[in-house]
C-alpha positions as CSV (number, residue, x, y, z in Angstrom):
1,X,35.0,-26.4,54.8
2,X,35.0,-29.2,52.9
3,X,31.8,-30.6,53.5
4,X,30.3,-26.9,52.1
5,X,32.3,-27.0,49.5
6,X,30.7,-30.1,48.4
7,X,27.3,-28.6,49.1
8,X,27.9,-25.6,46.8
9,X,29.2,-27.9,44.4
10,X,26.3,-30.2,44.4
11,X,23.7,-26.9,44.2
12,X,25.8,-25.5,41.3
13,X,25.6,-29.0,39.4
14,X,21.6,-29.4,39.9
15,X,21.2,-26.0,38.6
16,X,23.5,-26.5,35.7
17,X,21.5,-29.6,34.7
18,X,18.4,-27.5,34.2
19,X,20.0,-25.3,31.3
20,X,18.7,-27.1,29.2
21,X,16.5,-29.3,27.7
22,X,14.5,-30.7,25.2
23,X,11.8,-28.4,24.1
24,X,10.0,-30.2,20.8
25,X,10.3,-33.4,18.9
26,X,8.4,-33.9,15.4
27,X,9.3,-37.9,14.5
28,X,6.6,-38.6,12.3
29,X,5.6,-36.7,9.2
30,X,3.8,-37.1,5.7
31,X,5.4,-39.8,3.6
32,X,9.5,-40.0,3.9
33,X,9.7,-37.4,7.0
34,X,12.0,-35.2,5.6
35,X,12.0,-32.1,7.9
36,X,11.8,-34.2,11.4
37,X,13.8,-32.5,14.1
38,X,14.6,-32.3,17.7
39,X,14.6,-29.2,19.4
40,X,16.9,-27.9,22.6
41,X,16.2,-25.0,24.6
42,X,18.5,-23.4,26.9
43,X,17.7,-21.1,30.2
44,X,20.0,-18.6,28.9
45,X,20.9,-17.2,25.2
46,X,24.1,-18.1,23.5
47,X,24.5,-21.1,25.9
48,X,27.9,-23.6,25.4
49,X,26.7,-26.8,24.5
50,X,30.8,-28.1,25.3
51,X,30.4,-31.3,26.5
52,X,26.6,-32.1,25.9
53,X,25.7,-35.4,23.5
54,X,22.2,-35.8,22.4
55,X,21.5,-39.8,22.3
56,X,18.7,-41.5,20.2
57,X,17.2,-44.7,21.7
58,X,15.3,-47.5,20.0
59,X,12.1,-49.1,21.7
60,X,12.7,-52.4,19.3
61,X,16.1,-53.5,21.4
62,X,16.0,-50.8,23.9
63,X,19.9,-49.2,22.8
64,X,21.3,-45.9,21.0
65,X,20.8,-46.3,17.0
66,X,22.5,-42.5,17.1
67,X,24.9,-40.1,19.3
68,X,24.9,-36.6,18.1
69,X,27.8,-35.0,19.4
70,X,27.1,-30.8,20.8
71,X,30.7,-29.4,21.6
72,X,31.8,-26.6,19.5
73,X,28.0,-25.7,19.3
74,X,26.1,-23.2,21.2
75,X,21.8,-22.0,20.9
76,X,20.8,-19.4,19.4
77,X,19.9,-15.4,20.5
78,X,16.5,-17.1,22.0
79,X,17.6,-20.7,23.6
80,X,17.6,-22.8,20.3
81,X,18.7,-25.1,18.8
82,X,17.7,-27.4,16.1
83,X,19.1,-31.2,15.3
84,X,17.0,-32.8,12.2
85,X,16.5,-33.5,8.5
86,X,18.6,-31.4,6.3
87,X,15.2,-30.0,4.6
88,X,14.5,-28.8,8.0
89,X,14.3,-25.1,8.5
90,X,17.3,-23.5,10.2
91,X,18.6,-27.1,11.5
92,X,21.7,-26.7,13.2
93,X,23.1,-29.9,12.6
94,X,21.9,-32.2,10.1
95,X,21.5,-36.2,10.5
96,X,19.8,-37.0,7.3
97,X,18.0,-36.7,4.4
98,X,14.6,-38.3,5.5
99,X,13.7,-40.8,7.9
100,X,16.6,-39.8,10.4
101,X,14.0,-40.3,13.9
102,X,12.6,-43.2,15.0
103,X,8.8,-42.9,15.0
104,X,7.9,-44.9,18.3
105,X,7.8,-46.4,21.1
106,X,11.6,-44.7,21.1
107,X,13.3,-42.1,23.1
108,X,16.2,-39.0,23.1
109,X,18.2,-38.0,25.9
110,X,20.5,-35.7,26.6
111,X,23.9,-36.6,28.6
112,X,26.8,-34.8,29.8
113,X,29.1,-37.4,28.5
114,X,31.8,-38.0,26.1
115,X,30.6,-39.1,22.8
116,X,32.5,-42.1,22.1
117,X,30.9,-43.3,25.7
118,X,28.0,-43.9,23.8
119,X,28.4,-45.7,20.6
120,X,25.4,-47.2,18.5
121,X,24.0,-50.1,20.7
122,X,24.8,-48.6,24.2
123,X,21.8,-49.9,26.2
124,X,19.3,-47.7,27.4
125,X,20.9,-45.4,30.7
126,X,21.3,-42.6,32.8
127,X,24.3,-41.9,33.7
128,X,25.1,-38.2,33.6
129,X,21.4,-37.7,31.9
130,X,20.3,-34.1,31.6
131,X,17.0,-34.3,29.9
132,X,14.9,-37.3,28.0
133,X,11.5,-37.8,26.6
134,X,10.1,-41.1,25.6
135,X,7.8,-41.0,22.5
136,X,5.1,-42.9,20.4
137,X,2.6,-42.8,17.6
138,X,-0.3,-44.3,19.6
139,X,2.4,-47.2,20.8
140,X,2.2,-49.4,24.0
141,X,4.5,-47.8,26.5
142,X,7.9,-49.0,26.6
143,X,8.9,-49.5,30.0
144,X,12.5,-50.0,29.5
145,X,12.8,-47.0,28.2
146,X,11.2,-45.3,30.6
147,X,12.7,-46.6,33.0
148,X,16.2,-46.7,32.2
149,X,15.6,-42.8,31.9
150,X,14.2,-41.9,34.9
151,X,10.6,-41.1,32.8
152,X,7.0,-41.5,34.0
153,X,5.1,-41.0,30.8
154,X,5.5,-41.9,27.4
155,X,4.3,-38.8,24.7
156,X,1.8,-39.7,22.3
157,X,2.4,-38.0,19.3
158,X,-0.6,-38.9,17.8
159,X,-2.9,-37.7,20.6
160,X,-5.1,-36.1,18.7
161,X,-5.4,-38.4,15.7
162,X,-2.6,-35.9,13.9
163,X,0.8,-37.6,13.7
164,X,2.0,-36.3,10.8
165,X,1.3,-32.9,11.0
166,X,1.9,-32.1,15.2
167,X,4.3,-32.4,17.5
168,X,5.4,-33.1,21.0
169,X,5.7,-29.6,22.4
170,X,7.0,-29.1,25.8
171,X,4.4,-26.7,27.7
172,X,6.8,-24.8,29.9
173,X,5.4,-26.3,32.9
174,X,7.0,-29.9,33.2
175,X,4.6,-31.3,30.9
176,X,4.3,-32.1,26.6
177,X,2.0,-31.5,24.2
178,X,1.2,-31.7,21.1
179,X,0.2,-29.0,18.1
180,X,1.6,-27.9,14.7
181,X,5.5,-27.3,14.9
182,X,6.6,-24.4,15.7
183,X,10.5,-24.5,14.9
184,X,12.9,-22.2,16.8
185,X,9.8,-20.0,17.8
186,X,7.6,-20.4,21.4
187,X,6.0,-23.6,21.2
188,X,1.9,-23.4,20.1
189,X,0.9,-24.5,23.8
190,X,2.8,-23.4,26.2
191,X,0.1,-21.0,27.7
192,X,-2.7,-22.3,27.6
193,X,-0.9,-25.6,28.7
194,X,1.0,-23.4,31.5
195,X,-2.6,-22.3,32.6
196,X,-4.2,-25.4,33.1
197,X,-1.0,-27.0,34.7
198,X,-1.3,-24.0,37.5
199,X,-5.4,-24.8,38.0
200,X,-5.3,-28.5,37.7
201,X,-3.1,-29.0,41.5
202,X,-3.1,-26.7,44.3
203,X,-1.2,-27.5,47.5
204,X,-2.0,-25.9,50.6
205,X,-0.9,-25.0,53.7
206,X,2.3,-23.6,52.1
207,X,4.7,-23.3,54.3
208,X,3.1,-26.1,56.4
209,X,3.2,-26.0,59.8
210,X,0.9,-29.3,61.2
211,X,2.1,-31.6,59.6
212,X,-0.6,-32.5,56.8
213,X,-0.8,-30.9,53.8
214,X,-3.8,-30.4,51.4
215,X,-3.3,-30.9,47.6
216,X,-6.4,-30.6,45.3
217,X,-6.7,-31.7,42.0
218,X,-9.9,-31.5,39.5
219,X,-9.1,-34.9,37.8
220,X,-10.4,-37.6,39.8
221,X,-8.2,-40.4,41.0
222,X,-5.1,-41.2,42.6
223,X,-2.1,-39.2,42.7
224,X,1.6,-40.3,42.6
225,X,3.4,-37.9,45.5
226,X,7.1,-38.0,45.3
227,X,9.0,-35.4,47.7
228,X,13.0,-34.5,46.9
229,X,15.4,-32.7,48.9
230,X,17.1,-29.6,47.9
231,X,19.6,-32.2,46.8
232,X,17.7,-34.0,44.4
233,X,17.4,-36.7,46.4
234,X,14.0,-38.9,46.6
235,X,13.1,-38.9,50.8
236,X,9.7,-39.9,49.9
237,X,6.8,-41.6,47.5
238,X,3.4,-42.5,47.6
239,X,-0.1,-42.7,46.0
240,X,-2.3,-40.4,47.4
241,X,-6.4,-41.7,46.8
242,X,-7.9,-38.5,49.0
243,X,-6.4,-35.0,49.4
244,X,-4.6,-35.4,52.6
245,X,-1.1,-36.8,53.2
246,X,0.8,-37.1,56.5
247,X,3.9,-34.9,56.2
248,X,4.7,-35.0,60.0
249,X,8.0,-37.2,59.0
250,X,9.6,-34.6,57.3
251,X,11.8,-32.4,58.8
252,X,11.8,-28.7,58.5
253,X,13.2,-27.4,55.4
254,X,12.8,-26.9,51.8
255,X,11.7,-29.9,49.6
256,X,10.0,-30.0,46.0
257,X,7.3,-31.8,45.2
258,X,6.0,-33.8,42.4
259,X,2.2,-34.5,41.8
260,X,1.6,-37.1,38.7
261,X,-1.7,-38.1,37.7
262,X,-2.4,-39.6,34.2
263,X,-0.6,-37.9,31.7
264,X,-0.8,-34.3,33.7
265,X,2.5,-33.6,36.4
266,X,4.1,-30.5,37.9
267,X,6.5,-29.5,40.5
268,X,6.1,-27.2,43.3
269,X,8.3,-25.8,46.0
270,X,7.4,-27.0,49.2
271,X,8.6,-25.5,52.8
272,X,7.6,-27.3,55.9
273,X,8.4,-25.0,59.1
């Protein structure tokens, strides 16, 4: 009994860390940047942000220059909810005039921590982390930071030569973008993003029954293959240079897959019988 209890509780704690997550980021705007923001979303309307902490990492020493505390707080009618400039539209809690987000190579996380666990110059961690993007304007990757957060890419902001007028959109598919802002509203990409993730890597056979299994992409180039268990835990990684990897080691199950390649990544749901 114990032993399923611990299961259930394990399930119930993976799903809870998927509520929410963070949905857009604008750090870099014309002259003083005074309507930057971070933007949550949550699975579910209404959703209790008790005991959520939204921490701001610097790429210069690698530590928390802000904490930004969420109990008492809960998103909006649609998921939202806004942290930024006071002159930002319908910000929810305000940290600043102008200039209140680090520009780049820098990063923001969300823990389910206490606060005062986290005070400015708490190195880079993830313990109890939720969500995080690491961010640049055209920046060298960080790699502490990506690290110490558990992150493969670093988000350009400037990708298409348009810093201070885009942001970094999340595409509703595991992936960023970036486009004009689009503040407590569906974020300027996420279809056509969604689209492309869906064409760009197809696995096959699903359930897989031979051991091998098939996944096509239409970038050229190697792939990094990590396989989880229903867990969360990492059984398995490896980069894939053709389209067939040896899956006969796996036992029959459930798993999820990742598939990174450059800056594109999704996850599927994998069943091996």
């Amino acid at each position: 009994m114990k032993t399923i209890t611990f299961i259930i509780f394990l399930l119930f704690a993976t799903l809870s860390f998927s509520q929410i997550r963070i949905n857009e980021v604008d750090a870099d705007q014309t002259g003083t940047d005074v309507t930057e923001f971070v933007e949550i979303q949550s699975d579910s309307p209404n959703f209790s942000l008790e005991g959520y902490i939204v921490v701001f990492y610097n790429g210069s020493d690698n530590e928390s220059y802000k904490t930004v505390d969420l109990t008492g707080y809960v998103t909006d009618a649609e998921g939202y909810f806004i942290i930024g400039s006071s002159g930002t539209p319908g910000v929810d809690i305000s940290i600043g005039t102008s200039n209140t987000i680090q520009n780049g190579p820098d990063a923001i996380a969300i823990h389910q921590d206490d606060a005062s666990n986290f005070p400015n110059g708490t190195p880079v961690t993830n313990a109890n982390l939720i969500d995080a993007i690491v961010y640049g304007t055209n920046d060298d990757d960080d790699p502490e930071l990506l690290a110490g957060l558990d992150q493969t890419v670093q988000w350009d902001e400037d990708l298409n030569g348009n810093k201070d007028t885009e942001s970094i959109q999340n595409d509703g598919a595991g992936n960023f973008c970036v486009d004009s802002p689009t503040v407590r509203a569906s974020n300027a990409c996420i279809l056509g993003v969604n689209d492309l993730q869906i064409d760009i890597f197809k696995i096959y056979p699903n359930p897989a029954t031979n051991g091998y299994l098939y996944i096509n992409s239409k970038i050229m180039g190697p792939k990094s293959i990590s396989v989880f268990d229903v867990l969360g835990k990492q059984v398995f990684k490896t980069m894939l240079n053709s389209e067939k990897m040896d899956i006969s080691f796996l036992k029959s199950g459930m798993y999820i897959l990742k598939i990174e390649q450059e800056k594109n990544f999704t996850t599927k749901k994998l069943i091996i019988k």
